[in-house]
N, CA, C and O of each residue as an XYZ file, in Angstrom:
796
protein
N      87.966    131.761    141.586
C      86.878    130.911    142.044
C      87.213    130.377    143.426
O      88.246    129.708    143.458
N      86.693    130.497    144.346
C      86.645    130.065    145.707
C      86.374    128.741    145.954
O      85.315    128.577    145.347
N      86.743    127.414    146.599
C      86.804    126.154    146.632
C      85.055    125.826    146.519
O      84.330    126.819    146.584
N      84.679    125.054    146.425
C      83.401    124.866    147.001
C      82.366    125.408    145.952
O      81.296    124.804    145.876
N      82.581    126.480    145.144
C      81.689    127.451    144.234
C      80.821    126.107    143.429
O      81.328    125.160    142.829
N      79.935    126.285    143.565
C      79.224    125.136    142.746
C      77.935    125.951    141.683
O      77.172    126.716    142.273
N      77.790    125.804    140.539
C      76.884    126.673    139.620
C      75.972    127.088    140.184
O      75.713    128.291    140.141
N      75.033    125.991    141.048
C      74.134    126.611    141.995
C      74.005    127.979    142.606
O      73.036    128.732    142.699
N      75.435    128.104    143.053
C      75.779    129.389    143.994
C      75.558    130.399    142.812
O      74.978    131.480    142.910
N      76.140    129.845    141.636
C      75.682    131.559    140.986
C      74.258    131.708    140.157
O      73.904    132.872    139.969
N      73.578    130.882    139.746
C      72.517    130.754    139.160
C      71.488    130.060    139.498
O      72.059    129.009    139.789
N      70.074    129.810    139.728
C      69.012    129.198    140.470
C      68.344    129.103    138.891
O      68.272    130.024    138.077
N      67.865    127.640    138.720
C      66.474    128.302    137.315
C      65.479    128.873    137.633
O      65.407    129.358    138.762
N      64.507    128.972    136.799
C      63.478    129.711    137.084
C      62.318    129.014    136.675
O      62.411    127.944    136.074
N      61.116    129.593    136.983
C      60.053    128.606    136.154
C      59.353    129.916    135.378
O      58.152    129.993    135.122
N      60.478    131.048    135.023
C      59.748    131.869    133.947
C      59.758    131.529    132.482
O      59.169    132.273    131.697
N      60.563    130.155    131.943
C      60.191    129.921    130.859
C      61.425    128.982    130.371
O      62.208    128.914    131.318
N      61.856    128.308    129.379
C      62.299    127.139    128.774
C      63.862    128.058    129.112
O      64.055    129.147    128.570
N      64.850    127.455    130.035
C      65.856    127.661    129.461
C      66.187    129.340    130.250
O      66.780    130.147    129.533
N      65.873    129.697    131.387
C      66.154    131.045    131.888
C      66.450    131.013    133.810
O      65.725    130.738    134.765
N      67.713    131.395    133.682
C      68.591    131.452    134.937
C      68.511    132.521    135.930
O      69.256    133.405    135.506
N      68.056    132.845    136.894
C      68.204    133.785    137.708
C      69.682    133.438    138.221
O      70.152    132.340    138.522
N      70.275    134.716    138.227
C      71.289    135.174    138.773
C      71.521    135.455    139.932
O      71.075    136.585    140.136
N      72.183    134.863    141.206
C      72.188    135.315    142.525
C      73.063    136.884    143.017
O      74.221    137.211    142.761
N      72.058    137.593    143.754
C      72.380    138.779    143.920
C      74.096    139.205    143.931
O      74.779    140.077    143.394
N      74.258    138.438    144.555
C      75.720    138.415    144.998
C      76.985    138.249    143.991
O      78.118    138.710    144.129
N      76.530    137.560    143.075
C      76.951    137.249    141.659
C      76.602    137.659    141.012
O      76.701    137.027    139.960
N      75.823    139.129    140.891
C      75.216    139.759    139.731
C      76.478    140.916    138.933
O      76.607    141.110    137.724
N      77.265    141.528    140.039
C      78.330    142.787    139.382
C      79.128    141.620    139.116
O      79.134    141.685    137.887
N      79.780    140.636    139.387
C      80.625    139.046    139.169
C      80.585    139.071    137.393
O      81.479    139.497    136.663
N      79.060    138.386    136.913
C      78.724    138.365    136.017
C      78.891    139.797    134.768
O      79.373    139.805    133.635
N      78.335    140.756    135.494
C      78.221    142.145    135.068
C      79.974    142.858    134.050
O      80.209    143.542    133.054
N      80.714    142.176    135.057
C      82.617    142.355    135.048
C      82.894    141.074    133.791
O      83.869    141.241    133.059
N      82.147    140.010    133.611
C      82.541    139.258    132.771
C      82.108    139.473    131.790
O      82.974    139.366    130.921
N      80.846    139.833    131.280
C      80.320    140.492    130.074
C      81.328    141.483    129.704
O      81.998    141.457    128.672
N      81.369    142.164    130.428
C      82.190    143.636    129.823
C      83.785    143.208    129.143
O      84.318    143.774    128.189
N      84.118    142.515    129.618
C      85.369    142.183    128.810
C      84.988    141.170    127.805
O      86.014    140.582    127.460
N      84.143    140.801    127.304
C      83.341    139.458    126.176
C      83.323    140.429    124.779
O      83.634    139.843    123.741
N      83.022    141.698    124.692
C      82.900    142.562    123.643
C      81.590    142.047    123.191
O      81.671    141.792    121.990
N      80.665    141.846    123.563
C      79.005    141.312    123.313
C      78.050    142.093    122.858
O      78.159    143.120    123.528
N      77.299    142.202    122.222
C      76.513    142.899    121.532
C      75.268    143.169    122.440
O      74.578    142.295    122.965
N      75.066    144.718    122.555
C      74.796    145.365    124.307
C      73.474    146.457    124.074
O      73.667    147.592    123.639
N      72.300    146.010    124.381
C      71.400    147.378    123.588
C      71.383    147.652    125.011
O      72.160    147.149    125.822
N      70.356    148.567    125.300
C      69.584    149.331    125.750
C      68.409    149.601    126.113
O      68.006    150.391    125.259
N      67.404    149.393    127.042
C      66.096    150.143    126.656
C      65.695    150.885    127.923
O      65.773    150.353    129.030
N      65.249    152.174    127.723
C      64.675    152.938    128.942
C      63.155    153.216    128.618
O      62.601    153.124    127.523
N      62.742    153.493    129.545
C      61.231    154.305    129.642
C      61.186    154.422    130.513
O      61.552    153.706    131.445
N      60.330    156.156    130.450
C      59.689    156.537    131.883
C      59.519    156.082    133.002
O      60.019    156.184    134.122
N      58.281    155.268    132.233
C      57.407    154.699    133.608
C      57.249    153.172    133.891
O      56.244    152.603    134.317
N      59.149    152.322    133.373
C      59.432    150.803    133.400
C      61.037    151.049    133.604
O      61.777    151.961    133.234
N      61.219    150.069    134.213
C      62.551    149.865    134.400
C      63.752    149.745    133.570
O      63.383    149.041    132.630
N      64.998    150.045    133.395
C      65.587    149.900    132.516
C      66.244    147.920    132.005
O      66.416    146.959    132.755
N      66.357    147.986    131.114
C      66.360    146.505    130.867
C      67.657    146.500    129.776
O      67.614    147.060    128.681
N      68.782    145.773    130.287
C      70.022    145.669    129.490
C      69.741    144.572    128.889
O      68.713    143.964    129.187
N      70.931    143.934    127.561
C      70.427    142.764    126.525
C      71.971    142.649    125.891
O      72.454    143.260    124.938
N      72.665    141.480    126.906
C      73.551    141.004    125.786
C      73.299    139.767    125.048
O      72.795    138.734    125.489
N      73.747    140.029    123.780
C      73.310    138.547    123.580
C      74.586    137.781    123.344
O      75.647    138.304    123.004
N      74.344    136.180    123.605
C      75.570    135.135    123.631
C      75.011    133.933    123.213
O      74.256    133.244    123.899
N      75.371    133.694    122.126
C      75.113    131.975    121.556
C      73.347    131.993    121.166
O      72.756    132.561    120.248
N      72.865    131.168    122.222
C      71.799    130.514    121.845
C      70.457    131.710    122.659
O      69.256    131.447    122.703
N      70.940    132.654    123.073
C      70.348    133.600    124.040
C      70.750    134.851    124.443
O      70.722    135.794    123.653
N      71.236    135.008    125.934
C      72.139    135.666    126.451
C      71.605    136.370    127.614
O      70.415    136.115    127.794
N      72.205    137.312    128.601
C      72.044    137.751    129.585
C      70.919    138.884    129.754
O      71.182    139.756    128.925
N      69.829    139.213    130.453
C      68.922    140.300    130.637
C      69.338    141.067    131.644
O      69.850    140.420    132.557
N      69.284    142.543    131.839
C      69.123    142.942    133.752
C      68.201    143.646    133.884
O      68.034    144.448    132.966
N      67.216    143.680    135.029
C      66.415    144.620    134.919
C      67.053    145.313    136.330
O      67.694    144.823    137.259
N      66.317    147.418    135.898
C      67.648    147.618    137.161
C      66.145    149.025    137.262
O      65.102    149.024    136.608
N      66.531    149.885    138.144
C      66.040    151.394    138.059
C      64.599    151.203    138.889
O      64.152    150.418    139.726
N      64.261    152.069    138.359
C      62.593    152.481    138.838
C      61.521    152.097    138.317
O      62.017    151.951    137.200
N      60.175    151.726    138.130
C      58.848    151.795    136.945
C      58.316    150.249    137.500
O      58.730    149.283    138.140
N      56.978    150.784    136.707
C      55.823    149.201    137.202
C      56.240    148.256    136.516
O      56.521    148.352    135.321
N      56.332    147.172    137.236
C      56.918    146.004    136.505
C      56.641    144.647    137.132
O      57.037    144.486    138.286
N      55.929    143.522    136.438
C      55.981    142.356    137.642
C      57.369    141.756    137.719
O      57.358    140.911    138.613
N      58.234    141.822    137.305
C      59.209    141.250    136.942
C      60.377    141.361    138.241
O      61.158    142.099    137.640
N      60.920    141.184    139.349
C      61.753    141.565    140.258
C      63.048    141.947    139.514
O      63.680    141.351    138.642
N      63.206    142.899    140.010
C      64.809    143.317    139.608
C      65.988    142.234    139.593
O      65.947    141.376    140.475
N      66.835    142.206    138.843
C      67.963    141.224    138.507
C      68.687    140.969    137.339
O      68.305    141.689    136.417
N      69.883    139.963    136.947
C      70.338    139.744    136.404
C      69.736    138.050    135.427
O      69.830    137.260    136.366
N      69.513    137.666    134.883
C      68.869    136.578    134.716
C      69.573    136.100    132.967
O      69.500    136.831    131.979
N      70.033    135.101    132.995
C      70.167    134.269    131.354
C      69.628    133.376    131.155
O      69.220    132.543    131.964
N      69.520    133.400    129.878
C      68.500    132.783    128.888
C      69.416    131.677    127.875
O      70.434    131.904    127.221
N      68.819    130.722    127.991
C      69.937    129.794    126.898
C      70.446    128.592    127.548
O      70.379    128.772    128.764
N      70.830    127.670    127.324
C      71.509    126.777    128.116
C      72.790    126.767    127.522
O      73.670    126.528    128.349
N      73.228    126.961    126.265
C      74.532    127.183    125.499
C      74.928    128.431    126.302
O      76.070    128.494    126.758
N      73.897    129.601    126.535
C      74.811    130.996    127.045
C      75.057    131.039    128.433
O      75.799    131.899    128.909
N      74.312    129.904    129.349
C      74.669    129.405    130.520
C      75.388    128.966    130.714
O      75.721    129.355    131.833
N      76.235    128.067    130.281
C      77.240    126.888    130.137
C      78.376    127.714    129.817
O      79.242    127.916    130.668
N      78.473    128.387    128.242
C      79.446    128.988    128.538
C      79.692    130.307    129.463
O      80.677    130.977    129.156
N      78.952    130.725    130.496
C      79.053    131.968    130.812
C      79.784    131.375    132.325
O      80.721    131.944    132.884
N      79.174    130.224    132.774
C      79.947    129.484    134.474
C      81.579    129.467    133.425
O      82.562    130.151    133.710
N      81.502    128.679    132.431
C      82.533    128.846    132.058
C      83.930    129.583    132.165
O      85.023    129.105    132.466
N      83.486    131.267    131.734
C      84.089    131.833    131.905
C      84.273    132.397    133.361
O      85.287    132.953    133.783
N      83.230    132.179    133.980
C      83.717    132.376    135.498
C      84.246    131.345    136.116
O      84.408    131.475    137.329
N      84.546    130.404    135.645
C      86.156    129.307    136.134
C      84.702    128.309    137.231
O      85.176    127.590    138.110
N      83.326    128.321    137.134
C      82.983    127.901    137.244
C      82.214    126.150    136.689
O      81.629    125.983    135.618
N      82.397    125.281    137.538
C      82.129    124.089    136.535
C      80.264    124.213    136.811
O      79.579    124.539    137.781
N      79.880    123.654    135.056
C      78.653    123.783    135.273
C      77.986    122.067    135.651
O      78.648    121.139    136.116
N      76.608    122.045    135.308
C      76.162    120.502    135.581
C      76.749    119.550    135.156
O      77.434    119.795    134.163
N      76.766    118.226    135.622
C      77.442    117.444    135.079
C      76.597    116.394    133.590
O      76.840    115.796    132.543
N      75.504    116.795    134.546
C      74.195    115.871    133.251
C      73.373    117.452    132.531
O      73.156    118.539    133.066
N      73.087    116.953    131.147
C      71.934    118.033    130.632
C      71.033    118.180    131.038
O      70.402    117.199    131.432
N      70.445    119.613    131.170
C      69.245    119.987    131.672
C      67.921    119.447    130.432
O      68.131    119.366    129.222
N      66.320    119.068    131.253
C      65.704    118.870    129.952
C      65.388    119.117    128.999
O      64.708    120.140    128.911
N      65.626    118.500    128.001
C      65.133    119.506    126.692
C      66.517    120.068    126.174
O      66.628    120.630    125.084
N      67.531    119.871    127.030
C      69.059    121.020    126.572
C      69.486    119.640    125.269
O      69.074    118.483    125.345
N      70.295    120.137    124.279
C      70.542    119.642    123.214
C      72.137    119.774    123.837
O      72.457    120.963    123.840
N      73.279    118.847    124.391
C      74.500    118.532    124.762
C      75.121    119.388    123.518
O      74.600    119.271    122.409
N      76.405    120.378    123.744
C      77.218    120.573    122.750
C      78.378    121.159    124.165
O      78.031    121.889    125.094
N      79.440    120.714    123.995
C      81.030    120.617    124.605
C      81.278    122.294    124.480
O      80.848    123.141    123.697
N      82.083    122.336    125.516
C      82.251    124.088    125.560
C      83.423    124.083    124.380
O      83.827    125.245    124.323
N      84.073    123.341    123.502
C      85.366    123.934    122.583
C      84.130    124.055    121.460
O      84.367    124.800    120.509
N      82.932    123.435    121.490
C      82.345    123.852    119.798
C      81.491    125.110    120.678
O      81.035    125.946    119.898
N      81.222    125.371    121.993
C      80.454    126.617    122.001
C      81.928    127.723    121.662
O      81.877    128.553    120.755
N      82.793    127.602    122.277
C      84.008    128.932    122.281
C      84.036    128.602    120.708
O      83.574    129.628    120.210
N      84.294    127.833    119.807
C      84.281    127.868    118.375
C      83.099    128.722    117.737
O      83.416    129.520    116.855
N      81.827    128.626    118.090
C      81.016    129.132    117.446
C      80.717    130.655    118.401
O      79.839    131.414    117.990
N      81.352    130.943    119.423
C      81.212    132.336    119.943
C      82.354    132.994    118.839
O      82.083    133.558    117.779
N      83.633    132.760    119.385
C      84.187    133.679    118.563
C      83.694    134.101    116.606
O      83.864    135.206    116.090
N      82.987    132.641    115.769
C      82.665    132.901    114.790
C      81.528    133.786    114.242
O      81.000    134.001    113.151
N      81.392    134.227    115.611
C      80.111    135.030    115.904
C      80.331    136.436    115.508
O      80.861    137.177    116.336
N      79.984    136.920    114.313
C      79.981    138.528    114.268
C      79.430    139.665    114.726
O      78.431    140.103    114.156
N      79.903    140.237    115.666
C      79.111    140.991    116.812
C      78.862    142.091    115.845
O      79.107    143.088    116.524
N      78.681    142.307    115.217
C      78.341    143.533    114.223
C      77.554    142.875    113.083
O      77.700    143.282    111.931
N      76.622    141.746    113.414
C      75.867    141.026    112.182
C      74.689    141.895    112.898
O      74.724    142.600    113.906
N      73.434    141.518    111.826
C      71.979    142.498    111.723
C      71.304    141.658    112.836
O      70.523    142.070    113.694
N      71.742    140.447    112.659
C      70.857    139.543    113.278
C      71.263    139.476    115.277
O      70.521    139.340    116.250
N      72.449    139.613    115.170
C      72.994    139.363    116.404
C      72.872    140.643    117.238
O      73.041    140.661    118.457
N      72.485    141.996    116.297
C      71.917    143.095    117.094
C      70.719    143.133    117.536
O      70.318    143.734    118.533
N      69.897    142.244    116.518
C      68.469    142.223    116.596
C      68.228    141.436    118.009
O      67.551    141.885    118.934
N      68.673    140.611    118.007
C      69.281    139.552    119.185
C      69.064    140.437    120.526
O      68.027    140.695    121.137
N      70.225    140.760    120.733
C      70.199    142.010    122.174
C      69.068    142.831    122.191
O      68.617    143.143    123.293
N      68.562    143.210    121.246
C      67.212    144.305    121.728
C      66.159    143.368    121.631
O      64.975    143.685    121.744
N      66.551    142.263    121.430
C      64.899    141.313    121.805
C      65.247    141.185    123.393
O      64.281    141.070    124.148
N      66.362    141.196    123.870
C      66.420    140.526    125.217
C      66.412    142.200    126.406
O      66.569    142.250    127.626
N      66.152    143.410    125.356
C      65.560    144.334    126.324
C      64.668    144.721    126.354
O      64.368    145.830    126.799
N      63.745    143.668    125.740
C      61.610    143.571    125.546
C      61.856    142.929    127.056
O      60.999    143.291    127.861
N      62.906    142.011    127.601
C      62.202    141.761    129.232
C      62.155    142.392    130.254
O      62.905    142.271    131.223
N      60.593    143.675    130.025
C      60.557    144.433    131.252
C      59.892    143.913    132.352
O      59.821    144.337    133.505
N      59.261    142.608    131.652
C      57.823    142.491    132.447
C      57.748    140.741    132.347
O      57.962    140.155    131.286
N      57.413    140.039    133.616
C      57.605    138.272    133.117
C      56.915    137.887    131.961
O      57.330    136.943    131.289
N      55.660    138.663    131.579
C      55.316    137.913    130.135
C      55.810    138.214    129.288
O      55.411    137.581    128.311
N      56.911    139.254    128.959
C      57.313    139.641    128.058
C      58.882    138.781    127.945
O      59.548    138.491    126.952
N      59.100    138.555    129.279
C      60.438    137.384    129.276
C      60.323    136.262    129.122
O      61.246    135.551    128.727
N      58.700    135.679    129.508
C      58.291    134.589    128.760
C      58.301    134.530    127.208
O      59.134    133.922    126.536
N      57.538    135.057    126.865
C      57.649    135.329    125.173
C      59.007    135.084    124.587
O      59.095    134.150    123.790
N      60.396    135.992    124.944
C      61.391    136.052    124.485
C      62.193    134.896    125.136
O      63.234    134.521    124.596
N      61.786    134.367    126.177
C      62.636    133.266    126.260
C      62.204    131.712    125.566
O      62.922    130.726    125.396
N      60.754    131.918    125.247
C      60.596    130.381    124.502
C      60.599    130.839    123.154
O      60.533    129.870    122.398
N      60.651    132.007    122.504
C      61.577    132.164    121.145
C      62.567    131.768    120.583
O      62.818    131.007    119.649
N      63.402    132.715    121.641
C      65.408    132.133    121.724
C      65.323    130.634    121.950
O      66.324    130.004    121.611
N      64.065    129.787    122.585
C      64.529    128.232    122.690
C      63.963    127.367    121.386
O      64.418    126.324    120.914
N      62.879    128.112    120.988
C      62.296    127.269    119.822
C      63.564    127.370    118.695
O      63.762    126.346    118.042
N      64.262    128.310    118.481
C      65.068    129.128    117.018
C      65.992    127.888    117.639
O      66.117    126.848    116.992
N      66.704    128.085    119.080
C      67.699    127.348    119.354
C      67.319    125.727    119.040
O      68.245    124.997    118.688
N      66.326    125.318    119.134
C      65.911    123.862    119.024
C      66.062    123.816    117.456
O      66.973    123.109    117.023
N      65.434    124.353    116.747
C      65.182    124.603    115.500
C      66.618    124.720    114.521
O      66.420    124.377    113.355
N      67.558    125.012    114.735
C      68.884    124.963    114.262
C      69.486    123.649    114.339
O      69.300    122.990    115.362
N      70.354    123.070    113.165
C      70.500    122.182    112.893
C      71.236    121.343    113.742
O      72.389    121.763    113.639
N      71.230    120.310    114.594
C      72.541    120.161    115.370
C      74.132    119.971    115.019
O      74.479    119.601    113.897
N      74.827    120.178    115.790
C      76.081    120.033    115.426
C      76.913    118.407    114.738
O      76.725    117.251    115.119
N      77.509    118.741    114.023
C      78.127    117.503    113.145
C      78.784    117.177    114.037
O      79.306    117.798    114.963
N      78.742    115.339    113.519
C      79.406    114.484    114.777
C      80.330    114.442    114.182
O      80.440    114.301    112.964
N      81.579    114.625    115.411
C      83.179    114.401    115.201
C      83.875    113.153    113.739
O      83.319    112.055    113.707
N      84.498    113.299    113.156
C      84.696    112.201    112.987
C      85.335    110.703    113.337
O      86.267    110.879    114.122
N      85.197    109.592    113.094
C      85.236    108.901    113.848
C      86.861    108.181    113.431
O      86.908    107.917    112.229
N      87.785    107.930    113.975
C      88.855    107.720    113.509
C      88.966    105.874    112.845
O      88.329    104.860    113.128
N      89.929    106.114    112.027
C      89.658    104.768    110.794
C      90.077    103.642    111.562
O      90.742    103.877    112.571
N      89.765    102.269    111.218
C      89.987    101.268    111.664
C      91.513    100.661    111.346
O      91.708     99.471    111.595
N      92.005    101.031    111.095
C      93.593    100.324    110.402
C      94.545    102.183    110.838
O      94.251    103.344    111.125
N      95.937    101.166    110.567
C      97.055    102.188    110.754
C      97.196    103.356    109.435
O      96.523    103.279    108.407
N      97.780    103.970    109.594
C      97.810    105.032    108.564
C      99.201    104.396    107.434
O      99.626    105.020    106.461
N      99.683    103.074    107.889
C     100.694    102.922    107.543
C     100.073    101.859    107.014
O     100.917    101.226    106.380
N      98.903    101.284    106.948
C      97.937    100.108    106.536
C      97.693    100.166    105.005
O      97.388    101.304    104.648
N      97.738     99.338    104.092
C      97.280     99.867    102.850
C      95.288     99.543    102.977
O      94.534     98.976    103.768
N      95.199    100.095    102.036
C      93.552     99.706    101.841
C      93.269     98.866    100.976
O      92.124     98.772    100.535
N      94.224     98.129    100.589
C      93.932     97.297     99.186
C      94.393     96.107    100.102
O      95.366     95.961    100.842
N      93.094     95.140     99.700
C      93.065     93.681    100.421
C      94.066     92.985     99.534
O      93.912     92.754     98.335
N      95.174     92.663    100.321
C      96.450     91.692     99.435
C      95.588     89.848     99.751
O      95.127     89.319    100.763
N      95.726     89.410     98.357
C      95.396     87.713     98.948
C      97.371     87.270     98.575
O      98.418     87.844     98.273
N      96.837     85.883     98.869
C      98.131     85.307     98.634
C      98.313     84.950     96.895
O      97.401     84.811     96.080
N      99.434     84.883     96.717
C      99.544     84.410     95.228
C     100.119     82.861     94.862
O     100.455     82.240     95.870
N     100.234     82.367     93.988
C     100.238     81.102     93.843
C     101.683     81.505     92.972
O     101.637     82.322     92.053
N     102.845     80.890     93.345
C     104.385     81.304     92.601
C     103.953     80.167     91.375
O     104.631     80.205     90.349
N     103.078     79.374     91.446
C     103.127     78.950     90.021
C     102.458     79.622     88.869
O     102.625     79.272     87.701
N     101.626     80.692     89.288
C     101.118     81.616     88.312
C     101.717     82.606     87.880
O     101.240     83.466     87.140
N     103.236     82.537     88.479
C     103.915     83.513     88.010
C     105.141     83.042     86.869
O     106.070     83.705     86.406
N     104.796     81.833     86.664
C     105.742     81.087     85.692
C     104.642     81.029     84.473
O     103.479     80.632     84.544
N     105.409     81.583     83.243
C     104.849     81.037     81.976
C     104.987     79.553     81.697
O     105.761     78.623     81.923
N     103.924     79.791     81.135
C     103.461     78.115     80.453
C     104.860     78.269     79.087
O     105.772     77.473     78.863
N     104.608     79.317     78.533
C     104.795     79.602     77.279
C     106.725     79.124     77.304
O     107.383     79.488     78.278
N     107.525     78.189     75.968
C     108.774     78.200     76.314
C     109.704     79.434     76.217
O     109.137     80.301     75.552
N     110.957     79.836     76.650
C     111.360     80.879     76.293
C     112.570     80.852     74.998
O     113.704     80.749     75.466
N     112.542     80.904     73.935
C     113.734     80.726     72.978
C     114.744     80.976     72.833
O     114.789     82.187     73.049
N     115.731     80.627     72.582
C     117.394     81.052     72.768
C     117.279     82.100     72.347
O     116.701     82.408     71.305
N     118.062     83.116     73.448
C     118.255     84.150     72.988
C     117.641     85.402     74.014
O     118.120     86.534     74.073
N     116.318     84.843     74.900
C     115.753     85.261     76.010
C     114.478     86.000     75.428
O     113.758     86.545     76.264
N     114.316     86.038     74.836
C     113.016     86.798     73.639
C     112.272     86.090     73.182
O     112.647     85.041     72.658
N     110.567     86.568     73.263
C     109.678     85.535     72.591
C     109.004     86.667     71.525
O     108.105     86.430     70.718
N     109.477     87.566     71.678
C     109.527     88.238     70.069
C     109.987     87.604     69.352
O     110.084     87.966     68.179
């Protein structure tokens, strides 16, 4: 990372839909080199007469590219979807991301996103299904569509459990409220008979 690199430099938002990053040209093979070592779940889609459209998916979203030849309103690029797959993706480029949440972003700390990436089974039905939704973006309405999907599902998931909160007393503390005792309640009334036995 070069002094100065600020998230800005690698990502601009967009106003194509809830939660979707254009990628700056310059930072597009950058990005391209960091996926590839992630082991991410990677479709495909070609046609004739549309551009080709890559689909990894990551967390709450994940990365689109549109690249090649064919009619398309969509400008060629690299672009992510997600604010979880944003966050952690500056991440891994040793980039720091915002300091405040974006609107609407639901706050979760990059150790519970790297917790819930790796718990992530890149060979689940769902997480394939995932990537080939994100190579339906040939065209901006079609990246509209798929990007306020991935944000509704993402809103729609339960939020994350709050830490717990550590106890008020030492661990060396008992929990049982001691009062004071009265040393005269510890003397029998009763006499004791020769012999030391009241058997």
């Amino acid at each position: 990372m070069r002094m100065g690199l600020s998230w800005t430099d690698v990502v601009r938002a967009t106003t194509l839909g809830p939660a979707v990053f254009e990628v700056a040209p310059v930072h597009r093979q950058r990005v391209r080199d960091w996926l590839a070592t992630q082991d991410l779940p990677h479709a495909v889609q070609r046609d004739v007469h549309a551009p080709t459209v890559e689909g990894w998916a990551l967390l709450d979203g994940g990365v689109t590219a549109v690249s090649g030849y064919g009619l398309t309103s969509l400008p060629h690029g690299v672009r992510v979807l997600g604010f979880a797959a944003l966050r952690f993706l500056l991440a891994g480029l040793g980039v720091e991301g915002p300091a405040e949440p974006f609107p609407a972003e639901r706050p979760v700390d990059l150790a519970e996103l790297d917790r819930r990436h790796r718990a992530t089974a890149r060979d689940s039905p769902e997480v394939r299904e995932q990537a080939e939704l994100l190579t339906v973006c040939r065209d901006a309405v079609l990246l509209r569509w798929v990007a306020a999907t991935l944000f509704q599902e993402a809103m729609a998931a339960p939020a994350p459990a709050a830490p717990p909160q550590p106890p008020d007393r030492r661990p060396d503390e008992s929990t049982v409220e001691m009062r004071p005792v009265d040393p005269a309640a510890l003397v029998s009334a009763e006499s004791t008979p020769p012999g030391g036995s009241r058997r």
